[in-house]
C-alpha positions as CSV (number, residue, x, y, z in Angstrom):
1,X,0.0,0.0,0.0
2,X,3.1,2.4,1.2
3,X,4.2,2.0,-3.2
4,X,0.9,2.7,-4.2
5,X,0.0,5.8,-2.5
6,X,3.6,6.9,-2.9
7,X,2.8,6.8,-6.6
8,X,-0.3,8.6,-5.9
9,X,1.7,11.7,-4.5
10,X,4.5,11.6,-6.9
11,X,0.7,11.8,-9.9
12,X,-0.8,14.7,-7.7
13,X,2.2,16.6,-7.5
14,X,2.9,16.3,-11.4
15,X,-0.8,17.2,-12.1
16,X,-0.8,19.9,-10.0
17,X,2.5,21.4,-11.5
18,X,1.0,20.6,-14.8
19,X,-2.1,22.6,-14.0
20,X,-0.4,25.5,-12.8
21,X,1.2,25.6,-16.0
22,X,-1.6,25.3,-17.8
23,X,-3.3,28.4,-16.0
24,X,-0.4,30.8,-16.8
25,X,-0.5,30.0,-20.4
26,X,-4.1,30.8,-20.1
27,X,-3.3,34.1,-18.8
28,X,-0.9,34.6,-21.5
29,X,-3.2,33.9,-24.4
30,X,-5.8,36.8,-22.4
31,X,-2.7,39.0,-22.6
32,X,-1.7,38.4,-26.3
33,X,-5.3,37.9,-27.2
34,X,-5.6,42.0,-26.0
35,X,-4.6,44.0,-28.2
36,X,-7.2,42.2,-30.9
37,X,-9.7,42.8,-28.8
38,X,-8.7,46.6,-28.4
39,X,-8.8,46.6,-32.8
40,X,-12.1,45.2,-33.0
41,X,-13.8,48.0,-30.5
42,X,-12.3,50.2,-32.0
43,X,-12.7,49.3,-35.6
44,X,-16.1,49.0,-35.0
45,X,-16.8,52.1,-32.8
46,X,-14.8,53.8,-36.4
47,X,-17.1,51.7,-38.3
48,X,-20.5,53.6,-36.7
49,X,-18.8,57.1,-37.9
50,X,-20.3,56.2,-41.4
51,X,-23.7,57.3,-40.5
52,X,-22.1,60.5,-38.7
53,X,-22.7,63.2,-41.0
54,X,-20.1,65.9,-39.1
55,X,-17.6,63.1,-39.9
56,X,-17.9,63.8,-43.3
57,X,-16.4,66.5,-45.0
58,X,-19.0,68.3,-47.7
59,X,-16.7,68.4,-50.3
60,X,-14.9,65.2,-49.6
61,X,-18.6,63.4,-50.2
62,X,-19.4,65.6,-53.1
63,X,-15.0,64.6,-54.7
64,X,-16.0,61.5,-54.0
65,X,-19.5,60.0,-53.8
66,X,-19.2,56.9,-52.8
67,X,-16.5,57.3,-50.3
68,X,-19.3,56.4,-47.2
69,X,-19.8,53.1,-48.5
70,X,-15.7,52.4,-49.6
71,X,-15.4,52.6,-45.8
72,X,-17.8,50.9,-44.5
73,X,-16.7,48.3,-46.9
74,X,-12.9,48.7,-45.5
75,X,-14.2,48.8,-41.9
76,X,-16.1,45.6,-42.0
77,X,-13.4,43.8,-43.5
78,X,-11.4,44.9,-41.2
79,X,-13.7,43.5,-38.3
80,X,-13.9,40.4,-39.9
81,X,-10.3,39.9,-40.1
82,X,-9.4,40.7,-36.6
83,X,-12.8,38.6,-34.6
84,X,-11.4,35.6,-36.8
85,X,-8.3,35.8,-35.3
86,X,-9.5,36.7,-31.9
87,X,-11.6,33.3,-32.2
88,X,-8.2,31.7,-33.0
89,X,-7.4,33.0,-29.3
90,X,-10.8,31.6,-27.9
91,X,-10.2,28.1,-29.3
92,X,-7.3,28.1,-27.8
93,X,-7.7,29.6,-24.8
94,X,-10.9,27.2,-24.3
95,X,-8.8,24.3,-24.5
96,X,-6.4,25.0,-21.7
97,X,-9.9,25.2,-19.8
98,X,-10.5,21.7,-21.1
99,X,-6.7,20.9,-19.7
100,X,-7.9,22.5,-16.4
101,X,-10.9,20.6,-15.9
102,X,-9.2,16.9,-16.5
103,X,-6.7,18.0,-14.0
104,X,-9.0,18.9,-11.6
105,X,-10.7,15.7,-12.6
106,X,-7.7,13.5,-11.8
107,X,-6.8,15.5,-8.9
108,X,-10.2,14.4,-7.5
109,X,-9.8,10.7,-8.4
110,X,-6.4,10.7,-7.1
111,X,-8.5,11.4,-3.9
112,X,-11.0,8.5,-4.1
113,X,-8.0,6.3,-4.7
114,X,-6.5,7.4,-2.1
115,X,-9.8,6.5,0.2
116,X,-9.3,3.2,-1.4
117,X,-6.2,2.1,-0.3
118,X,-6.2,3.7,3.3
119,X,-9.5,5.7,4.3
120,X,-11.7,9.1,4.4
121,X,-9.9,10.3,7.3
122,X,-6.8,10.3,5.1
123,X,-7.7,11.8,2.4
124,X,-9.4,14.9,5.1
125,X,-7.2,14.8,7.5
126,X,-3.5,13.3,7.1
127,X,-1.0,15.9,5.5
128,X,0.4,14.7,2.5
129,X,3.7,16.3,1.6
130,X,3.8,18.9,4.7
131,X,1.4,20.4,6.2
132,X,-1.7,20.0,3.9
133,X,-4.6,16.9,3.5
134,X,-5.1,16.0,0.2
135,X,-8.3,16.7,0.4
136,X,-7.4,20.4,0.1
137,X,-6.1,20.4,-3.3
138,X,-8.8,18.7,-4.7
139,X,-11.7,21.4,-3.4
140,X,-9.7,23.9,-4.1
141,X,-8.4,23.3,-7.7
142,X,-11.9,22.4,-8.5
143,X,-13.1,25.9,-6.9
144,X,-10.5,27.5,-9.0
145,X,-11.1,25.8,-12.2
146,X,-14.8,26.6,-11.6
147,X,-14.1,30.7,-11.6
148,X,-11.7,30.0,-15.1
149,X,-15.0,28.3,-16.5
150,X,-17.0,31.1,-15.6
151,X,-14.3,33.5,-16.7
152,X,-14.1,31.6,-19.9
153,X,-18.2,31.7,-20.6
154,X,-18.0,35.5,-20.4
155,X,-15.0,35.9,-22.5
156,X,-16.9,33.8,-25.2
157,X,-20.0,35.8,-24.7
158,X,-18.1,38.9,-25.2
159,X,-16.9,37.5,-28.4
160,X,-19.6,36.1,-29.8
161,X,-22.5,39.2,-29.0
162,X,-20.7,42.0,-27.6
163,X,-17.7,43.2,-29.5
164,X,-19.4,43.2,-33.1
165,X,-22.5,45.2,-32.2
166,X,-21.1,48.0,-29.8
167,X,-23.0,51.1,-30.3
168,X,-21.0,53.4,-28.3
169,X,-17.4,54.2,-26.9
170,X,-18.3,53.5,-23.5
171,X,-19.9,50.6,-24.2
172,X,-16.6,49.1,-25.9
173,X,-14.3,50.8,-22.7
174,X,-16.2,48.8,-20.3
175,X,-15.8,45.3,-22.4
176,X,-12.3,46.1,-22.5
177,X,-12.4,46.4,-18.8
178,X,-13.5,42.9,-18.6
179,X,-11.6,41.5,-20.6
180,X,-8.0,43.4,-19.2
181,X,-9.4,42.3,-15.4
182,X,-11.4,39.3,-15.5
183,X,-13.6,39.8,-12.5
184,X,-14.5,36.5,-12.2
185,X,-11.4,35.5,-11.3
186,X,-10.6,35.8,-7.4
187,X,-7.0,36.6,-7.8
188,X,-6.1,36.1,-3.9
189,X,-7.6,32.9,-3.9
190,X,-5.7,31.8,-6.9
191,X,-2.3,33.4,-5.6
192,X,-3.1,31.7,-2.4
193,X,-3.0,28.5,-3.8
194,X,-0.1,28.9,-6.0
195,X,1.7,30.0,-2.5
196,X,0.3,26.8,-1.1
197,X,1.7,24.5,-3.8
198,X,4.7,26.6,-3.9
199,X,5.2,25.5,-0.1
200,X,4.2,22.2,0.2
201,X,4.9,20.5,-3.4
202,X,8.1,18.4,-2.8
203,X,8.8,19.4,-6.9
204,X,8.2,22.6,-8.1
């Protein structure tokens, strides 16, 4: 039994390095994925100035008479062009999520193997590498992954409804916002655990 729950540790600790990993890349695809988002708003915020007749210049319209719809054309493409490669950031951003929630679903039946081979009071109560139950890492990487799947719902959402039919500058400001500070993500709770893992995991 001593072999097999020694292997069990030696798996946790790998998944739970694995899955800290995983959520910094996911916070680097947000970061890269940024500046995209900041070229849609504001191609489409640019985009509403067609219908804004102090835009246009009288004599610019009357040199060129179909200037209005050259640039709606332009701007539209332009949209296109950068939400298809923001969607190339939601794919794969979305599948680090799907990396996140197998860890958390091995961490957790790392757990009921665990209970298997000793008991409950184990798994809840018996510190596994220092000072922590196992039982620890498993609710809280599951808490975790559960505010990255939220997170990851409204980033899609945003994508999907939001960015392509802004009406107004402020409207597009505040989706920034949300996208630049996810605030579905408790970031002391996440930091907390990364301390934790820092401390107590034998390999980090």
């Amino acid at each position: 039994m001593a072999h097999s729950m020694g292997t069990l540790k030696r798996r946790l600790n790998t998944v739970l390095l694995d899955a800290r990993r995983t959520r910094s890349f996911w916070h680097q695809l947000v970061t890269d994925a940024f500046p995209v988002v900041n070229e849609v708003v504001n191609t489409v915020i640019q985009a509403k100035y067609v219908d804004n007749p102090a835009y246009w210049h009288p004599a610019l319209t009357l040199s060129f008479p179909n200037i209005k719809q050259a640039y709606y054309k332009k701007t539209q493409a332009l949209i296109q062009e950068r939400h298809a490669s923001l969607e190339s950031f939601i794919e794969r951003m979305n599948k680090q999520i799907q990396k996140m929630q197998q860890q958390a679903s091995e961490i957790h039946a790392i757990c009921q193997r665990a209970e298997q081979l000793s008991d409950a009071s184990f798994v809840q109560n018996t510190p596994l590498f220092a000072t922590c139950p196992m039982v620890l890492f498993d609710t809280r990487l599951r808490a975790i992954v559960t505010m990255y799947e939220k997170t990851m719902q409204t980033l899609e959402a945003m994508t999907e409804k939001g960015f392509k039919h802004i009406k107004e500058r402020d409207e597009g400001l505040a989706l920034l916002s949300i996208w630049l500070h996810l605030p579905d993500l408790d970031d002391a709770t996440i930091e907390e655990f990364n301390d934790l893992c820092q401390v107590e995991l034998p390999e980090r």
